[in-house]
N, C-alpha and C positions, 0 to 999 in steps of 0.2 A: 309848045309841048314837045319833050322828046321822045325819040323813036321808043325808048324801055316804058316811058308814062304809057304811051299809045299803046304799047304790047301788053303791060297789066292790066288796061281800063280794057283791051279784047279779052284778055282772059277771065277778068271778074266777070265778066258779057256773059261769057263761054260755060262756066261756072254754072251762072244763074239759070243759062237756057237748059245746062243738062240738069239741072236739080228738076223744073219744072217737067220738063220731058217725061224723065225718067215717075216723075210721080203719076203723069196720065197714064203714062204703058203701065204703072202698078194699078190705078183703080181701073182700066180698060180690062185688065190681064183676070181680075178680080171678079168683074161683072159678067166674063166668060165661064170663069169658074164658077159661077153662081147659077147662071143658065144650066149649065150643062149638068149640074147636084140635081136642077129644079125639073130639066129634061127627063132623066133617068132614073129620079126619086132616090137620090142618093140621103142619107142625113148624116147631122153631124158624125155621129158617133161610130159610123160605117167608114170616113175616111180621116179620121184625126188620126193614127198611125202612121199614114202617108204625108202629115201637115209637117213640114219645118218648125222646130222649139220656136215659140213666139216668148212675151215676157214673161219670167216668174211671177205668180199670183204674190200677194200680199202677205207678209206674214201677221199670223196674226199675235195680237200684243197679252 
């Protein structure tokens, strides 16, 4: 195998470890956020202005 094979096959590695990573610190990150709504009695509709655009709804037909 050569040295560029071995440097791709670490990076697809590399890759896959930050995709999974990064998905646990998102539902960790999440489950924090969750606590702390459920601490404080926050609901939805008191902090969706503060929420980042998620998907557009569906439109309808």
């Amino acid at each position: 195998m050569s040295k560029l094979d071995e440097l791709m096959q670490q990076q697809a590695e590399l890759e896959a470890e930050i995709k999974t990573v990064a998905k646990k610190e998102k539902a960790e990150a999440l489950k924090e956020v969750r606590r702390l709504c459920k601490l404080h009695g926050f609901t939805y509709n008191q902090v969706k202005d503060h929420l980042a655009p998620g998907r557009k709804s569906r439109t309808q037909k």
